[in-house]
N, C-alpha and C positions, 0 to 999 in steps of 0.2 A: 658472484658477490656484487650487491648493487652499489651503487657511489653515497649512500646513506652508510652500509657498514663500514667501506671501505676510506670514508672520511673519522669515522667512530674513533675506526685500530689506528689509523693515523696518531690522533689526538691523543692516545694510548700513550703510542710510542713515546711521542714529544716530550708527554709529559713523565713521563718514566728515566728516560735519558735526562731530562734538567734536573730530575730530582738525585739523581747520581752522580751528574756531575758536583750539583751543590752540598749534598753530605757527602763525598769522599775523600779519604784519609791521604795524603801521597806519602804514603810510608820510605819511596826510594831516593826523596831529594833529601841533603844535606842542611841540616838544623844550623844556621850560624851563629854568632853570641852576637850581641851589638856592644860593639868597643867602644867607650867614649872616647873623641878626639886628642883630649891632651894625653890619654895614656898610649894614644897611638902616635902621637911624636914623642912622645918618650920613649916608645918601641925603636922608631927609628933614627931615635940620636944612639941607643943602644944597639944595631946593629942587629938588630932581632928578626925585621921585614927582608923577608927573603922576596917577594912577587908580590903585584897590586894590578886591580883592576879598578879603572876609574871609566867612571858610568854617571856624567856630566856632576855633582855633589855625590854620589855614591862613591864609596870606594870597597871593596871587599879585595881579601887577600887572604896570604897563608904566614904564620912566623916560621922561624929556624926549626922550632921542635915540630912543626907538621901542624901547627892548632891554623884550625879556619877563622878569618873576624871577617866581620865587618861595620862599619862607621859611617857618618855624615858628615862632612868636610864641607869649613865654608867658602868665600869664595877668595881661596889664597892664593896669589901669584906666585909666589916663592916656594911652593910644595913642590912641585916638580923638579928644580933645581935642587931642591933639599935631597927629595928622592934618588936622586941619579948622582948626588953626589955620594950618599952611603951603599951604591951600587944595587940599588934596589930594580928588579924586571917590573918596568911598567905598560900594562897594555891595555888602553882605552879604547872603547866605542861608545857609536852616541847614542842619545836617548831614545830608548822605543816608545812609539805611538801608541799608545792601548786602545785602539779602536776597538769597542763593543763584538761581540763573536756573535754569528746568526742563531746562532743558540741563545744566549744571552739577551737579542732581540725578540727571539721568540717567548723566552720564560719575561721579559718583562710585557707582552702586547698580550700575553695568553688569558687574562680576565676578560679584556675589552673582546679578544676574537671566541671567544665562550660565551656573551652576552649577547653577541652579534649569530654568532651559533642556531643558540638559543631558539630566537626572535624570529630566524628563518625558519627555524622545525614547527612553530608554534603556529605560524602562518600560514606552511603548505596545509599542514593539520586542519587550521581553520580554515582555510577558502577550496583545498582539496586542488580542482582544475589542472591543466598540464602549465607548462612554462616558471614552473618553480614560486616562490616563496611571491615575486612580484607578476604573477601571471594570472592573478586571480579575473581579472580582465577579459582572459580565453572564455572561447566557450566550452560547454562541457559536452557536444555532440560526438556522440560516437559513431564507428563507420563500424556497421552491422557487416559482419562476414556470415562465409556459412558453417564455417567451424561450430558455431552454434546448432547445428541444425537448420539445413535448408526448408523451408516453407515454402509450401506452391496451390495456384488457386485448386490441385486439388485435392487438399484436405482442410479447405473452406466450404462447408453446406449450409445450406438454408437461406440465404442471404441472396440469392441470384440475381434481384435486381441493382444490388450493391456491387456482387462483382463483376456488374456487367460494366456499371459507370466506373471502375479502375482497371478492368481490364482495357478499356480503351484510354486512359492515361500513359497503361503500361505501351500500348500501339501508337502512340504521341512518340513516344522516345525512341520506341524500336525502328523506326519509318516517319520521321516527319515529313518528309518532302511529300508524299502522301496527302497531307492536308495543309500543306503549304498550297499546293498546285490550284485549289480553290479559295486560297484567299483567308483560310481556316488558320488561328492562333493557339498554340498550346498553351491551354488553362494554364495561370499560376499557381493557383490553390485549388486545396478540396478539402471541404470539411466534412470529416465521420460523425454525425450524429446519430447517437440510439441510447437506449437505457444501459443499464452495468451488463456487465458478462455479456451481450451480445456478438460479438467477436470483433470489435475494431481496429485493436492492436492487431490480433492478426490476422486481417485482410491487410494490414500495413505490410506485416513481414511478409505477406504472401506478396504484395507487389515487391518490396526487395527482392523474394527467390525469382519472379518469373522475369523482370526488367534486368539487363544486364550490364545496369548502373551503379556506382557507387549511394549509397542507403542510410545517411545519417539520422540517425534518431537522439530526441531529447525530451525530457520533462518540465514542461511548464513551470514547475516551481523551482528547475535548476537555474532558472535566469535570474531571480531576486537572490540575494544575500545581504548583509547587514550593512556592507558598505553602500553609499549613493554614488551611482552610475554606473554600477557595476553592471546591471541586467543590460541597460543601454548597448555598453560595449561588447555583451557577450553575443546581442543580438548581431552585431556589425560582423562581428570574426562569425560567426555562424554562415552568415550572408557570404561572405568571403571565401569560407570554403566553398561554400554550395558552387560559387561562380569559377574559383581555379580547378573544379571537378566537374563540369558540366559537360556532360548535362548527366544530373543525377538525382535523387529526391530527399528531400528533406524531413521527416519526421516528427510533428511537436504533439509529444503524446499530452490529455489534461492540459488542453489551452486555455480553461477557465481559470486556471490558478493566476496568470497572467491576462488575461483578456478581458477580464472583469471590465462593465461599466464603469467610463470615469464618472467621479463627482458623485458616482451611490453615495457617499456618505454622509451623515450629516455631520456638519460642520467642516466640510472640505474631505475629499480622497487619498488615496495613498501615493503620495508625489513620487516615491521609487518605483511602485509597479505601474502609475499611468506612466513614467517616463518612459519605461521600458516599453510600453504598448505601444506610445507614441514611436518609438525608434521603431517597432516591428512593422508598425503601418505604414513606414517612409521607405524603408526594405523593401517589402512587397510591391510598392507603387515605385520601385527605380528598376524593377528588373527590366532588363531592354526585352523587347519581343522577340519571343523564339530564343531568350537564353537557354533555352534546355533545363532550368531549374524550377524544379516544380514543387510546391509544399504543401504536405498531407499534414491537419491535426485533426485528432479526434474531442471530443468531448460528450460527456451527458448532459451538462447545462449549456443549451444551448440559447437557453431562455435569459441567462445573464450577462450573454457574452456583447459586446460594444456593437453598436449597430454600424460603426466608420469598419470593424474589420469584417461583415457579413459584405458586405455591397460588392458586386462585381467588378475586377480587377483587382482583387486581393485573396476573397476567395471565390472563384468563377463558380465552385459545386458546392450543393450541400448535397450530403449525401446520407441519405436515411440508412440507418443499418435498424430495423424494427424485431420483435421477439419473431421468432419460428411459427408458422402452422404448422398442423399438422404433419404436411409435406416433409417440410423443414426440419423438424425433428426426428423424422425418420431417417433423411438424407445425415444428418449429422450425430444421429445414433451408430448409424453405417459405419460411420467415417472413427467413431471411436472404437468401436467394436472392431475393428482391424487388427488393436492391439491385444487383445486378449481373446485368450482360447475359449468361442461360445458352445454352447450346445446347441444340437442342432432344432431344438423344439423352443426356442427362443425365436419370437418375432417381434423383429422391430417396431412396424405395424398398430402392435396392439400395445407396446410401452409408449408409443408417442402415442396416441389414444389418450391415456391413462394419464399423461404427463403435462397437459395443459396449461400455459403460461409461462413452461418452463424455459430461459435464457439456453442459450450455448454450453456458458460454464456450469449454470445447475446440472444439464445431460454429460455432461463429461463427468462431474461429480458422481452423478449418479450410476455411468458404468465403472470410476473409480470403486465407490460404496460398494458394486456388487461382485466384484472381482477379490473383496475383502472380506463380504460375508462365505464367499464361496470358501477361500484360504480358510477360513478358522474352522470350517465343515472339512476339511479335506477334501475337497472333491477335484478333479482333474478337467473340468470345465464347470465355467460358469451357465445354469438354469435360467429359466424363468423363475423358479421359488426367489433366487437369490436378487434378482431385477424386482421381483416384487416387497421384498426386504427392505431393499434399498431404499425403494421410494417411500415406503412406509416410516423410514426412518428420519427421510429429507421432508414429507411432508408432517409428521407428526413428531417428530423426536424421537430421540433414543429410547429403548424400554429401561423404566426402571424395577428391576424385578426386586433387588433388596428394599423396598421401600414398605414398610410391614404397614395393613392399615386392620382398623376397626372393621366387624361387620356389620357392624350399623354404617358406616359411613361407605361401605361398599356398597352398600343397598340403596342409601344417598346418589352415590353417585351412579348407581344401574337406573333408578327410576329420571333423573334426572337427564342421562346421555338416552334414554327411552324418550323421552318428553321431548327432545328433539327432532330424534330419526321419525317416529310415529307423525308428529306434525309436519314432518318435508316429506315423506309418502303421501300424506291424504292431500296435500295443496295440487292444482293440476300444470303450476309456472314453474316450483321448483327445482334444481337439480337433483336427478339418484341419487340417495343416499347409496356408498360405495363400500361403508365399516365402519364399524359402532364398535365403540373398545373401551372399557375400563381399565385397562392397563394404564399406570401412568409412566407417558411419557412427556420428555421434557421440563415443562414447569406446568403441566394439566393434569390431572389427576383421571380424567375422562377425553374421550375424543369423539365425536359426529363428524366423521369424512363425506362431504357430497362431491361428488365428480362430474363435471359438465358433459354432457352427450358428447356436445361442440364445441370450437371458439367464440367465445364473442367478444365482440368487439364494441358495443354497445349496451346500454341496460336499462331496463324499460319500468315504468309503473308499479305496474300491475305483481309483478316479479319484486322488486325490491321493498314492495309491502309483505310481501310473501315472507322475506329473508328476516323481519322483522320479526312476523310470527313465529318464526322457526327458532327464535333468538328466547322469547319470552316461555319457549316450550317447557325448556328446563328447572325451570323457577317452579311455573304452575304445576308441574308434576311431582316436587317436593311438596308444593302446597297438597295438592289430591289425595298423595297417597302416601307419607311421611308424616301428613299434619305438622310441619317444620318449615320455615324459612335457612337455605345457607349463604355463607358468600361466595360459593361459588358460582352464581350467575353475577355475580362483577362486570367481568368481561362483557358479557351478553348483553347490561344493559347500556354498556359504554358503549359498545357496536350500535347495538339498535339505535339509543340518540345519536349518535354522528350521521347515523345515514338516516335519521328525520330530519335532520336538521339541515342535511345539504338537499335532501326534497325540498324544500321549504324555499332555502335561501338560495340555493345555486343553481338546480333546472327546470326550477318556475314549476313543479307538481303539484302546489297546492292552489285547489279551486276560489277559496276565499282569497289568497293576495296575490292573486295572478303571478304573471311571466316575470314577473323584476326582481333582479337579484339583488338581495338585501346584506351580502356580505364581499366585501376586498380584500382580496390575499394580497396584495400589492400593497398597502397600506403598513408606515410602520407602527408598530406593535406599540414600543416601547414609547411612543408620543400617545398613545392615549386617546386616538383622532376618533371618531365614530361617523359612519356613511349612512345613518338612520336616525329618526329620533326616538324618543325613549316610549312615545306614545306605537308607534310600529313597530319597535322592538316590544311593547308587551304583546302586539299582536301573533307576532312571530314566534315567540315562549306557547301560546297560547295554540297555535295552528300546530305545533311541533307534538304538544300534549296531547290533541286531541289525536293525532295519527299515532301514539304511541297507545294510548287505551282503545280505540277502537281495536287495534293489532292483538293487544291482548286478550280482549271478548272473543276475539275469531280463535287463537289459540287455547283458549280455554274449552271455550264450544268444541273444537278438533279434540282434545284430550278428557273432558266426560261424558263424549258419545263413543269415545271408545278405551274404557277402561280395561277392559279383555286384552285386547294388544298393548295397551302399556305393560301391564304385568307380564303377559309371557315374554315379552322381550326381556325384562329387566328380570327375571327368570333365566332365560337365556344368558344373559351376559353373567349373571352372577355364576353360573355354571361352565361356562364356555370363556370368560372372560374379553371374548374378540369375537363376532359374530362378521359374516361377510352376506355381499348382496342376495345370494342363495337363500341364506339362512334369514333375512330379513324378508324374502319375500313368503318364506313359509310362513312368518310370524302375521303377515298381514292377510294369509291365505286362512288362516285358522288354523293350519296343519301343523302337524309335530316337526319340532325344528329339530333340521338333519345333524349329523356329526359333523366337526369341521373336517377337511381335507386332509390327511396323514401327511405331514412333514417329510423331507427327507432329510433331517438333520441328524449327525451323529449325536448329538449331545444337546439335553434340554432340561435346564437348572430349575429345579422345586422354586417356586412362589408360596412363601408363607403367608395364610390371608387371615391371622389371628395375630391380635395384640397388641400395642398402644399404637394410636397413631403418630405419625412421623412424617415431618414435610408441615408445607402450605395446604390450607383446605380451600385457600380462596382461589387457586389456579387452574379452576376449569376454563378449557376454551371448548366452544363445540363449532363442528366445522369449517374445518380448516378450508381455507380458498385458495384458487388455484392465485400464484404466484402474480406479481404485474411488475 
């Protein structure tokens, strides 16, 4: 029982007890009459008062026949001499003090300690932290055990040059005299910088398993609350432990919630969290040299965080954690696949291939996803069919099979998802098309998957005019051979302008307004500011237009020199509903397009493809890209 119930039943009690005492009856004591004074000297001129107790003006007694009184006597000298002359027993004592009973103190304080109660539950409630009701002050760091689950660098993959810069943090602690002996000072900080999911919380807790140091960790946004100074203080007690547990590491996961630039704002900053910053950056620059306290945070915005806490001597490392290669993702396919029972004709190999741009947590995702399609198959290990599933479902969405459509609007949408794969075959920059699907998944109705050979890490010209055409495919292919416009090229043409438009204004592509970049993402929005004037912004509408029609002439040209292969694809899919690279390249072979692959699913639910339609028709996307 913890001291919250155990105060509760208390309070029970208390009050249970006063309410007994104050409604009960004392049925055993003796009801007396109250005698008025002159009939009780009248009593005792008549001989009647047998016994008297006198209790300072009280008197009670008994008469001759056994009746009980008692009376208020005032203050007569002569009563007692009256008394003892008609032989009356008299026996006095003196007045009792009626001091209040602890009981009595308590049923009267019991509102004011019920509001005071109150006020304390209300406050742990709201500030949470340890040290009770006024400890809101504390920090809220936790000291990581391995009850949780030990963590060690090795079921951290892909990242090698990241665990290489904390595994030598973790040899700082282990052995300093080591780099004491040259002169060498054990960094303060390290900052994790990388995109989301790339693993930097846990490289964190992998340096907690492998350091055999105590391992606080905490969330950036645990240090502000509503009170002012509280983040302050909670930084100091943080600081505090780290120093009576040293040498050990300290933790601040999302330091941007805190580290925010001062003074961003307009019209002045946020006075509680720069305060807080300010108190974290006097922290960092007091620890004495070689305290053995060292502070890891991570973040993805690194780009917003205060240039006073970037500078050496606060945090000595940054430390890139970047998306996987190839490598990477095979190494940390491995490392998942540990957990679950694989088949043995599963190669990691050829899913990090396949998986391009994918973070850490999409691949963990992703053998999650297949480990789940395998269950609902019954099977006893997880395939390749079922890896394949998976990604199909992370990169395009889930199948919606109850989704009934028209077949006109099937036909829409086959010559359409034709109209793109067809123009990213014939272009010679483009990436493979990888699966062409009419199924809708998602919020698409249609899909065009191109899969990149390789990584890249850059993107060229020539190639993203290309992406353009492949965009305007689908439009012009309703136009050819539907004689229709839909909306579902939306998407496609909101793709294709954005990425005219950053040719244009952001990596200097365009030949007429050379290298200068005609737009600032750094600028605020809502002022209204403009970095061009309005005679170079029409230029720039204009340069943006001219690469959007030129794109289409070439896509159009690619789609009525080959009318033959639009139709049999869109043929194909209408038949086959999902075609893959196989079967696409028959299409573009002239040849009869093969059967798909046989399943090994136990179970595969009817697709009704008759009847009104149902759903958005404006949510086609075509070709999905690999993740960033």
């Amino acid at each position: 029982m913890n001291l919250k119930n155990l105060m509760m039943w208390g309070l029970i009690v208390l009050l249970v007890t006063g309410l007994f005492q104050l409604f009960q009856n004392p049925k055993n004591s003796v009801v007396l009459d109250k005698t008025p004074f002159s009939e009780f000297l009248k009593n005792v001129d008549n001989g009647r008062v047998v016994q008297v107790e006198i209790k300072g003006n009280n008197i009670e007694g008994i008469l001759s026949d056994g009746t009980a009184f008692k009376t208020y006597a005032p203050n007569d000298p002569n009563l007692v001499e009256k008394l003892t002359s008609k032989g009356v027993s008299i026996n006095a004592s003196p007045i009792e003090d009626k001091m209040p009973s602890l009981l009595g103190i308590l049923l009267s304080w019991f509102p004011m300690l019920l509001l005071i109660g109150v006020w304390i539950f209300f406050m742990r409630q709201m500030q949470g932290g340890r040290g009770g009701a006024m400890g809101f002050g504390k920090s809220k760091a936790k000291l990581l055990s391995e009850a949780r689950g030990k963590v060690t660098f090795n079921d951290v993959a892909g990242i090698d040059e990241a665990k290489e810069e904390v595994e030598e943090i973790v040899e700082f602690l282990r052995d300093p005299r080591k780099y004491r002996r040259l002169g060498g000072k054990i960094p303060k900080g390290a900052l994790l910088v990388g995109p989301p999911g790339t693993g930097k919380t846990l490289l964190a807790r992998a340096i907690a398993g492998e350091a055999d140091v105590p391992f606080f960790t905490i969330s950036g946004s645990d240090f502000v609350e509503m009170f002012v100074g509280v983040g302050a203080s909670r930084v100091r007690d943080m600081m505090e432990q780290g120093k009576k547990n040293a040498p050990c590491i300290i933790f601040i996961d999302e330091i941007d919630a805190v580290g925010r630039s001062r003074g961003a704002g307009l019209g002045g900053g946020n006075d509680e969290r720069e305060q807080t910053l300010n108190q974290l950056l006097v922290e960092l620059d007091g620890f004495e040299p070689n305290s053995g306290v060292i502070v890891i945070a991570a973040t993805n915005r690194a780009d917003i965080l205060d240039k006073a806490l970037l500078r050496p001597g606060r945090f000595d490392r940054q430390i890139m954690v970047s998306l996987p290669d190839i490598k990477g993702r095979e190494e940390i396919l491995l490392v998942h696949m540990r957990k679950i029972p694989v088949d043995p004709d599963v190669k990691a190999d050829i899913i990090a291939r396949g998986t391009p741009g994918f973070s850490g947590a999409d691949l963990a995702n992703l053998v999650n996803e297949s480990a789940l399609f395998a269950a609902r198959a019954n099977k006893r290990t997880v395939d390749m069919e079922d890896f394949e599933d998976a990604k199909d479902k992370i990169y395009m969405g889930p199948e919606r099979k109850s989704l009934i459509m028209r077949e006109e609007e099937r036909r829409n949408t086959a010559y359409h998802e034709s109209g793109h794969a067809v123009v990213a075959k014939l272009l010679p920059n483009a990436d493979p098309v990888h699966k062409v699907t009419i199924m809708p998944r998602g919020w698409s109705l249609g899909l065009t998957w191109q899969l990149p050979e390789f990584d890249s890490f850059s993107n060229f010209k020539e190639k993203m005019l290309e992406e353009i055409s492949i965009l305007f495919g689908g439009r012009i292919a309703e136009e050819v051979f539907m004689k229709q416009m839909s909306t579902g090229a939306a998407n496609d043409f909101e793709r294709a302008t954005k990425l005219a438009r950053e040719m244009v204004t952001k990596y200097g592509m365009s030949d007429k307004l050379g290298t200068m970049v005609y737009v600032d993402d750094n600028q605020d929005s809502f002022l209204n500011t403009k970095s061009i004037s309005e005679a170079t912004q029409q230029k720039v509408d204009t340069e943006i237009k001219s690469i959007l029609d030129e794109q289409y002439k070439v896509a159009r040209k690619l789609i009525e020199r080959n009318k033959r292969k639009v139709e049999a694809m869109a043929k194909a899919l209408l038949k086959y509903e999902t075609i893959d690279s196989d079967q696409i390249a028959d299409v573009m072979a002239g040849k009869k397009v093969r059967s798909p692959k046989p399943s090994r699913r136990s179970v595969k639910p009817p697709v009704d493809k008759k009847g009104p339609t149902i759903g958005p028709s404006d949510s086609v996307a075509t070709q999905p890209t690999a993740k960033s």
